[in-house]
Biopython code that builds the backbone (N, CA, C, O; Angstrom):
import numpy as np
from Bio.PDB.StructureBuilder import StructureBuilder

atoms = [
    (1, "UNK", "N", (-44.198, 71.995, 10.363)),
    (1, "UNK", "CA", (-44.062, 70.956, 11.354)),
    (1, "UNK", "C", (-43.257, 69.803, 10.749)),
    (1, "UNK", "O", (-43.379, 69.277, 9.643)),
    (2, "UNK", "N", (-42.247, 69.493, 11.928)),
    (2, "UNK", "CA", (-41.524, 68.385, 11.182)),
    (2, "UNK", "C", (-41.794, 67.119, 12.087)),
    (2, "UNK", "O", (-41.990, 67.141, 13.302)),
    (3, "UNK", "N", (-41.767, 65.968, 11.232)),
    (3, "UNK", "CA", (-42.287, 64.776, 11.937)),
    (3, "UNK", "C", (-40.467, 63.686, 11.460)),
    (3, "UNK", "O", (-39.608, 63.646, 10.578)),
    (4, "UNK", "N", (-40.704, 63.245, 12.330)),
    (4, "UNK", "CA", (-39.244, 61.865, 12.008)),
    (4, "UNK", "C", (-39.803, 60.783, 12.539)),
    (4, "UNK", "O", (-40.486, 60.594, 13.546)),
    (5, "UNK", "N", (-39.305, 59.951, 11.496)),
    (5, "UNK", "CA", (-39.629, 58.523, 11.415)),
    (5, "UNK", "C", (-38.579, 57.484, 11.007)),
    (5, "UNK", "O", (-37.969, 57.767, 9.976)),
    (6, "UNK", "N", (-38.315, 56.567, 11.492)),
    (6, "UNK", "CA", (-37.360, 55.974, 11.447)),
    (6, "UNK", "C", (-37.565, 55.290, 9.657)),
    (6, "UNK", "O", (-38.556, 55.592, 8.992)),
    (7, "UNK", "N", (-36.726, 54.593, 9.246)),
    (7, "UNK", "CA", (-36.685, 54.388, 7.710)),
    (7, "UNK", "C", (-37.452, 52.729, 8.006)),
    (7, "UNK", "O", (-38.480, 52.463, 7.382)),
    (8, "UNK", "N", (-36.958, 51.868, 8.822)),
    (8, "UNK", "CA", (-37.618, 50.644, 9.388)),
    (8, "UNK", "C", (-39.058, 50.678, 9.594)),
    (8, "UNK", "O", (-39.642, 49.594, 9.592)),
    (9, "UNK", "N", (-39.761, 51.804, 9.780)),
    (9, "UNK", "CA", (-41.190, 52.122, 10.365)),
    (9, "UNK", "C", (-41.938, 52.364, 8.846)),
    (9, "UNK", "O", (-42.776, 51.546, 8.466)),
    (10, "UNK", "N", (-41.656, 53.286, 8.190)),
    (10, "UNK", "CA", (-41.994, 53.427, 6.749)),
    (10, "UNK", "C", (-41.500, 52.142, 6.101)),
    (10, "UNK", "O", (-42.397, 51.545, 5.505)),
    (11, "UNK", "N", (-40.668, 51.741, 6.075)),
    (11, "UNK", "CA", (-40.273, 49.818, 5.084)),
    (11, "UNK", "C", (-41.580, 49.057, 5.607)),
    (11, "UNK", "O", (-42.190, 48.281, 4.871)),
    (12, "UNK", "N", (-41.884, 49.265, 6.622)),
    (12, "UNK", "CA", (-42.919, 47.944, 7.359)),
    (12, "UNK", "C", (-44.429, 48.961, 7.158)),
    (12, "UNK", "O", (-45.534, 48.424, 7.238)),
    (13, "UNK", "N", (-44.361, 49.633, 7.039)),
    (13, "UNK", "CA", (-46.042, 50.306, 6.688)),
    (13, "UNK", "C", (-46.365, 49.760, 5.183)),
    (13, "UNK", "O", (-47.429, 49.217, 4.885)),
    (14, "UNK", "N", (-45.257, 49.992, 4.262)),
    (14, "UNK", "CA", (-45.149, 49.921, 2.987)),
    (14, "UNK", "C", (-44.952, 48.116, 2.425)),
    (14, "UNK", "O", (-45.218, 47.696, 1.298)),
    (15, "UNK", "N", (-44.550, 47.507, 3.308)),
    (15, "UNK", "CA", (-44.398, 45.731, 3.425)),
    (15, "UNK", "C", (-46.063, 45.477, 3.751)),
    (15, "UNK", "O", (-46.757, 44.941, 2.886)),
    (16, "UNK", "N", (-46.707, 45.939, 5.181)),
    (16, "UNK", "CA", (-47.708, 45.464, 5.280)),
    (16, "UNK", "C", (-48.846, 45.893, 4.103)),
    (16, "UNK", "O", (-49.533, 45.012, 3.584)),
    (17, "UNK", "N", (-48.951, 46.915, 3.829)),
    (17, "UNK", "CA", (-49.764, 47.223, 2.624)),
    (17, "UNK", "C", (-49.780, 46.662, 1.313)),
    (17, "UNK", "O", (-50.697, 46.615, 0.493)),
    (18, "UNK", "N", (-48.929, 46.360, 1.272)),
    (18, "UNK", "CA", (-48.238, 45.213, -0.013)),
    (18, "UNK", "C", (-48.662, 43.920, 0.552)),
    (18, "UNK", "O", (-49.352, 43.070, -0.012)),
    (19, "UNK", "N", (-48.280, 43.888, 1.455)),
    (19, "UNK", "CA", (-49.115, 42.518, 1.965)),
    (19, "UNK", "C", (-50.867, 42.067, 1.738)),
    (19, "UNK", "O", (-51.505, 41.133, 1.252)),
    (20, "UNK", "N", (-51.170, 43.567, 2.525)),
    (20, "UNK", "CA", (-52.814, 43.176, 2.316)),
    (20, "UNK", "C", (-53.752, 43.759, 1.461)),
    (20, "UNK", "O", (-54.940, 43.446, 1.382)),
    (21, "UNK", "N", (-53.048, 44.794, 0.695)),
    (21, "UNK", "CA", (-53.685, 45.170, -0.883)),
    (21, "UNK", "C", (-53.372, 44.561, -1.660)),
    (21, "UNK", "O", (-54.234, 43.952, -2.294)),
    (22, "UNK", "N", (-51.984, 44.420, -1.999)),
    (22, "UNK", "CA", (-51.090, 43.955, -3.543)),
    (22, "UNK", "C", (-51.317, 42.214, -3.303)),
    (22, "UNK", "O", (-50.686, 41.460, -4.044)),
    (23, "UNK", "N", (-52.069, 41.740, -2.437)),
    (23, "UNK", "CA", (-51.724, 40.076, -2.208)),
    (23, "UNK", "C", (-50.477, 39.884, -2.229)),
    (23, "UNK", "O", (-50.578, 39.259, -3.285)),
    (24, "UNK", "N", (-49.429, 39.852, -2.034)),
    (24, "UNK", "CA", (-48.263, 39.576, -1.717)),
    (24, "UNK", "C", (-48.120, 38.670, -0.848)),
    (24, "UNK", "O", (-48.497, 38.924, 0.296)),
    (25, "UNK", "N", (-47.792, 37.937, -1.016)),
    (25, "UNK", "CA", (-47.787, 36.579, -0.029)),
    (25, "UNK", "C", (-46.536, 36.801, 1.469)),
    (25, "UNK", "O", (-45.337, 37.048, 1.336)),
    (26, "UNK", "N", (-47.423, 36.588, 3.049)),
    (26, "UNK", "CA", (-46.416, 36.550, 3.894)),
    (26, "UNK", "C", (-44.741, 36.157, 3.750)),
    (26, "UNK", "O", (-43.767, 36.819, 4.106)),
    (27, "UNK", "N", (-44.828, 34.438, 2.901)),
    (27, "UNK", "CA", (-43.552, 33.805, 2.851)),
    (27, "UNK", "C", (-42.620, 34.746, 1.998)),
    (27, "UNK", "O", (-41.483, 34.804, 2.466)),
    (28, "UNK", "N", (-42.775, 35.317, 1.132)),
    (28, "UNK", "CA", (-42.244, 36.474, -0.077)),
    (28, "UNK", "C", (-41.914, 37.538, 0.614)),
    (28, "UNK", "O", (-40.850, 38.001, 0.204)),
    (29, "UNK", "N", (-42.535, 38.337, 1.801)),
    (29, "UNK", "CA", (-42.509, 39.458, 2.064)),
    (29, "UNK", "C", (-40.851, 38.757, 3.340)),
    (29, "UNK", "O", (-39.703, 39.190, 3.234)),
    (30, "UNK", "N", (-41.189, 37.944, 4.111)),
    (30, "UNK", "CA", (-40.426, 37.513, 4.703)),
    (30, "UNK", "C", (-38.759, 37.276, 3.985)),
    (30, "UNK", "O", (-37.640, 37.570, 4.404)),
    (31, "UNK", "N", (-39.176, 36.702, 2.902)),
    (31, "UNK", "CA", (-37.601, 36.133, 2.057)),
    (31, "UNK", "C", (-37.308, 37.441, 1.597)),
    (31, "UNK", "O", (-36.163, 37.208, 1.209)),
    (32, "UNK", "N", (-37.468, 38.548, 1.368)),
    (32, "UNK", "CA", (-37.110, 39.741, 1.483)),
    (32, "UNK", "C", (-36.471, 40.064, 2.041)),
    (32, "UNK", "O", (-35.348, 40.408, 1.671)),
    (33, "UNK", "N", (-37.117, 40.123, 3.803)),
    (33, "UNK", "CA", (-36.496, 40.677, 4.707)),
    (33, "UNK", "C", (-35.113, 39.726, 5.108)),
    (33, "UNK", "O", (-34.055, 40.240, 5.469)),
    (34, "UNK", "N", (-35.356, 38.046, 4.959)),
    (34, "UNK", "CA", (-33.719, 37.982, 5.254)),
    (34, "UNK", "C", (-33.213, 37.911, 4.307)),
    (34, "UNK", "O", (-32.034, 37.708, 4.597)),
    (35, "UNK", "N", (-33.343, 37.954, 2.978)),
    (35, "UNK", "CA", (-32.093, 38.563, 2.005)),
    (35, "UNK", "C", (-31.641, 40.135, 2.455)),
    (35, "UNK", "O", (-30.537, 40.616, 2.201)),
    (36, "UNK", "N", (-32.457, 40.658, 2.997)),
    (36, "UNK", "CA", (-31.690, 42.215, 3.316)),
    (36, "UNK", "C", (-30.577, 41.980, 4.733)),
    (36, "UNK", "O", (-29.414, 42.307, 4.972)),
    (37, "UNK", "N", (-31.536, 41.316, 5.386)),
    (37, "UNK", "CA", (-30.888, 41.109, 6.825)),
    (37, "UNK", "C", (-28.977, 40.523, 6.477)),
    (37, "UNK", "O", (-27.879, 40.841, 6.934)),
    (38, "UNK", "N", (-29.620, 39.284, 5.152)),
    (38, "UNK", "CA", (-27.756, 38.494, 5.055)),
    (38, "UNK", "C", (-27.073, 39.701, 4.037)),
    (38, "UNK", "O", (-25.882, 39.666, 3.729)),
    (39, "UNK", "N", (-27.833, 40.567, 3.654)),
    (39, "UNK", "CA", (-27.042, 41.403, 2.558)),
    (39, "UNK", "C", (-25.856, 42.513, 3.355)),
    (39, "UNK", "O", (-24.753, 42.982, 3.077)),
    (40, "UNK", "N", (-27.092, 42.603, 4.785)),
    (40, "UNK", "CA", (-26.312, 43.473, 5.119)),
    (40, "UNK", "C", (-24.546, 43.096, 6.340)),
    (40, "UNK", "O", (-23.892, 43.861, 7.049)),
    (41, "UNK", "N", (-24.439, 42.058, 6.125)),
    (41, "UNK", "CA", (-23.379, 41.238, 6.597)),
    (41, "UNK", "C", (-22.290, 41.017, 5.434)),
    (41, "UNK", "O", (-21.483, 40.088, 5.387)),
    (42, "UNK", "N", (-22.415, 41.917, 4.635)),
    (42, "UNK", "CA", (-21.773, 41.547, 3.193)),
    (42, "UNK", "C", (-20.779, 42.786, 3.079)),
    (42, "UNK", "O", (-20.891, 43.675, 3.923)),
    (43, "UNK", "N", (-19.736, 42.904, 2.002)),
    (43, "UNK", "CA", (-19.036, 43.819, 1.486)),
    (43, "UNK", "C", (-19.653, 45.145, 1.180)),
    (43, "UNK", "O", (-19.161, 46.270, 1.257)),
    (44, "UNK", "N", (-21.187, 44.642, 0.712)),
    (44, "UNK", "CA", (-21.526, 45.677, 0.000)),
    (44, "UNK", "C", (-22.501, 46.503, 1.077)),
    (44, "UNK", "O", (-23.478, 47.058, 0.575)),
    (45, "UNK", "N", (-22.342, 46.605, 2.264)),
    (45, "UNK", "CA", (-23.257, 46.916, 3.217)),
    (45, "UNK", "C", (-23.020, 48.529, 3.797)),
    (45, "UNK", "O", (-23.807, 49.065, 4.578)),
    (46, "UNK", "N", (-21.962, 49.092, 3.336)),
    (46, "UNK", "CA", (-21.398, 50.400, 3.568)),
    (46, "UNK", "C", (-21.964, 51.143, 2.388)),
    (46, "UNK", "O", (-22.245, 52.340, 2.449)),
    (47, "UNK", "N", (-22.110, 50.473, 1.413)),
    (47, "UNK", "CA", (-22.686, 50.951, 0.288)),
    (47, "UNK", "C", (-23.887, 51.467, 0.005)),
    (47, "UNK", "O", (-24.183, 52.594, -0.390)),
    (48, "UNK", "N", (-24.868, 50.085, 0.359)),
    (48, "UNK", "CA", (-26.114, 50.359, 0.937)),
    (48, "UNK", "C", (-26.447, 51.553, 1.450)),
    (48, "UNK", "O", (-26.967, 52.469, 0.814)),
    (49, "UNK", "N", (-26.059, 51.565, 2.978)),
    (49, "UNK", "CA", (-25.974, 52.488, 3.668)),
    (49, "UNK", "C", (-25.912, 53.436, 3.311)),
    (49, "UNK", "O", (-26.916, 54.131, 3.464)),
    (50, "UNK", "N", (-24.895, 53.950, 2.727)),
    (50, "UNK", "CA", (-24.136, 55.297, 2.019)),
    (50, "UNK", "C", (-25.267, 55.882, 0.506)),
    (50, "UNK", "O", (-25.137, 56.929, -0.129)),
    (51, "UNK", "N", (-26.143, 54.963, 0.333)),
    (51, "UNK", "CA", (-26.811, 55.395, -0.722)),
    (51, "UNK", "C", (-28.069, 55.372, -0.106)),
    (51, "UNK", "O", (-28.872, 56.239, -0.451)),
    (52, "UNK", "N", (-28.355, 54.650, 0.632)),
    (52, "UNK", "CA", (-30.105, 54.853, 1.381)),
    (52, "UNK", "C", (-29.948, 56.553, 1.751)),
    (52, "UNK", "O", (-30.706, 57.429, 1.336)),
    (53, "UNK", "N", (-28.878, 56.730, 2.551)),
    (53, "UNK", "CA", (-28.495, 58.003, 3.172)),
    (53, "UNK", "C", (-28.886, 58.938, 2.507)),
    (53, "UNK", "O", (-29.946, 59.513, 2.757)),
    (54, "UNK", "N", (-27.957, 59.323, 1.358)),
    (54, "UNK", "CA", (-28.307, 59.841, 0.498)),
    (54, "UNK", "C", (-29.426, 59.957, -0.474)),
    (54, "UNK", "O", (-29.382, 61.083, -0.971)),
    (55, "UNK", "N", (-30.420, 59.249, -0.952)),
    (55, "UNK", "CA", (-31.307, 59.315, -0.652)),
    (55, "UNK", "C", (-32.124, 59.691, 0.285)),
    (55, "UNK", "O", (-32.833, 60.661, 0.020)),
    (56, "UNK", "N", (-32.229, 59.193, 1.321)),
    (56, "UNK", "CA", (-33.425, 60.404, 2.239)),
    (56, "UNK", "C", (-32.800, 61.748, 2.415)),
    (56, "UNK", "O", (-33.555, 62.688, 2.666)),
    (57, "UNK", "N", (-31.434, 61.972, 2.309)),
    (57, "UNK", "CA", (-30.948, 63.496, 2.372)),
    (57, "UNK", "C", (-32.030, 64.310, 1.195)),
    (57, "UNK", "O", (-32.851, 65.211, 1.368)),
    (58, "UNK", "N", (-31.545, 63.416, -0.265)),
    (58, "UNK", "CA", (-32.116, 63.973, -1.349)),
    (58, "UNK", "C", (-33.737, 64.305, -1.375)),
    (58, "UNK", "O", (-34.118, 65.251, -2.065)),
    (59, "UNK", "N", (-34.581, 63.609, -0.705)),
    (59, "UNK", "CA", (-36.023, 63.399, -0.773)),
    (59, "UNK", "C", (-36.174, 64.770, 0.762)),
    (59, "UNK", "O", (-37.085, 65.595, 0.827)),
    (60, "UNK", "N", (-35.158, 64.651, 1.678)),
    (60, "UNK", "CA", (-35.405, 65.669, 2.617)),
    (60, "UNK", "C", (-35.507, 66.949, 2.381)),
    (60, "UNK", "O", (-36.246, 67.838, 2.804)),
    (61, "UNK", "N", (-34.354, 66.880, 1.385)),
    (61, "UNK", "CA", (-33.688, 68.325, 0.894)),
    (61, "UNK", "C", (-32.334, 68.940, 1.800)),
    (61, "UNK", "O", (-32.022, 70.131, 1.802)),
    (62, "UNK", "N", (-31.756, 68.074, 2.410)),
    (62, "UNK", "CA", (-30.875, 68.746, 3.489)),
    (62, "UNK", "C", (-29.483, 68.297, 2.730)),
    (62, "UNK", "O", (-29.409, 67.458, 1.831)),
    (63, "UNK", "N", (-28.375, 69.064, 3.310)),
    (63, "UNK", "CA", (-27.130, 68.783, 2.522)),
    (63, "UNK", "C", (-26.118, 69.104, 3.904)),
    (63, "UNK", "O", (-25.809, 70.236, 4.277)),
    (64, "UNK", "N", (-25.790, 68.113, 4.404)),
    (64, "UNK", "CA", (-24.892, 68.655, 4.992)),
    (64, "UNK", "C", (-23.188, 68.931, 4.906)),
    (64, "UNK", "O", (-22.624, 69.588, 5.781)),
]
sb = StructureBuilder()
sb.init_structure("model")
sb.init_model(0)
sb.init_chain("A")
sb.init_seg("    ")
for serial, (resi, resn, name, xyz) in enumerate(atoms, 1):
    if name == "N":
        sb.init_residue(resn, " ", resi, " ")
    sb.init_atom(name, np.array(xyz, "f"), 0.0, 1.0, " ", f" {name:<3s}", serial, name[0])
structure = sb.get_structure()
């Protein structure tokens, strides 16, 4: 059985748990998210992309 999940849905399961196990403070978890948000308005944002990708290909096992 295969299940799909968006990569945003797993980031925020894994943010909130960090939140309320690891004490991680709301304001921290937040300055995270908009350093990713302005990162991805940047040069290096194809990059990103192109390597998250790859990665979940790699962890999937699929090659296309």
């Amino acid at each position: 059985m295969t299940v799909s999940l968006p990569l945003v849905v797993v980031l925020g399961v894994i943010a909130w748990a960090a939140i309320k196990f690891l004490g991680v403070r709301l304001w921290v978890a937040a300055v995270i998210a908009l350093f990713g948000f302005w990162l991805s308005h940047t040069i290096l944002a194809p990059a990103i992309e192109s390597g998250t990708r790859s990665g979940v290909d790699v962890v999937n096992g699929t090659n296309d």
